[in-house]
C-alpha positions, 0 to 999 in steps of 0.5 A: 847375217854372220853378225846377227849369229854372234849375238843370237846366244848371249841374248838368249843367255840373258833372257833366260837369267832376267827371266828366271829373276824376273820368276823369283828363281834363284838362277845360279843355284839352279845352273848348279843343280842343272850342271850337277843333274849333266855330269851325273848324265855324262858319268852314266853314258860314258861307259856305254859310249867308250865302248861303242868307240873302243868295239868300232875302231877294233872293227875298221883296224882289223879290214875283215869289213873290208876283205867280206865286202870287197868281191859284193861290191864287184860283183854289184859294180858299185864302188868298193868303199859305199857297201862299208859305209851302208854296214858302218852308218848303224853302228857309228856315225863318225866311221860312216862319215870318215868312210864318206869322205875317203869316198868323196876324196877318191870319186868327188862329192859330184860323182855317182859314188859321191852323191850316193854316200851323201844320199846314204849317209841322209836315209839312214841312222846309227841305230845301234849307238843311239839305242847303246848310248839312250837304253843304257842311260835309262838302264834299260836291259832289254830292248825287245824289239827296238833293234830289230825295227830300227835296222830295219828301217836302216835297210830300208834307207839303204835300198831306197838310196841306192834306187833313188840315187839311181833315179836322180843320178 
């Protein structure tokens, strides 16, 4: 199987080229325009996306998450580290999955805390990214309602983690 992976990309590479010959098309010059067309894409998302970065390792280095949630999550008794990771996962999915590994670090990935962020992590989305990054790509400035129902979709992946987690754990 792992053979099979390492030819998988040039045949596909190759088919592409013969094909496009094959369609009379000149293959470089559209790889060119191709190339050209992503890094116009990169140079408009880089903003967007360097400060999603810059907001969200502001957030985590200054522990105010950290200093709300702790007494929630006693009070719940749930693990301290799961309630940060339900806030961050719209935001950022790298943080969310830095949190997930500390938890898997600290419980096991086998334990309550563990099968619990993995469930988490599986339910929900980073939707303030993926509508940060796509909308302001399109230069969309208002996202009317957009925000509202992704988050609430979010919230809904987090209630039913925990009670699914519940059930099947």
């Amino acid at each position: 199987m792992t053979d099979i992976s390492f030819i998988v990309i040039p045949i596909f590479i190759l088919f592409v080229v013969f094909y496009g010959y094959k369609k009379g098309l000149n293959v470089y010059e559209s790889f060119l325009l191709g190339a050209k067309d992503g890094m116009k894409i990169v140079y408009g998302i880089f903003p967007a996306v360097l400060a999603m970065v810059f907001a969200v390792n502001l957030f985590l280095d200054s522990n105010v998450l950290n200093f709300i949630l702790n007494p929630l999550s006693k009070a719940i008794n749930m693990p301290a580290e799961i309630l940060p990771l339900a806030v961050l996962r719209p935001i950022s999915g790298t943080a969310s999955m830095t949190i997930m590994t500390n938890i898997f670090e600290l419980y096991g990935p086998d334990s309550f805390a563990g099968r619990l962020a993995s469930v988490l992590q599986g339910c929900t989305d980073t939707t303030i990214y993926v509508i940060a990054l796509y909308y302001s790509t399109i230069k969309v400035s208002k996202i009317r309602y957009t925000l509202v129902v992704g988050l609430l979709a979010d919230l809904v992946g987090i209630i039913m983690a925990f009670i699914l987690t519940n059930i099947f754990f």
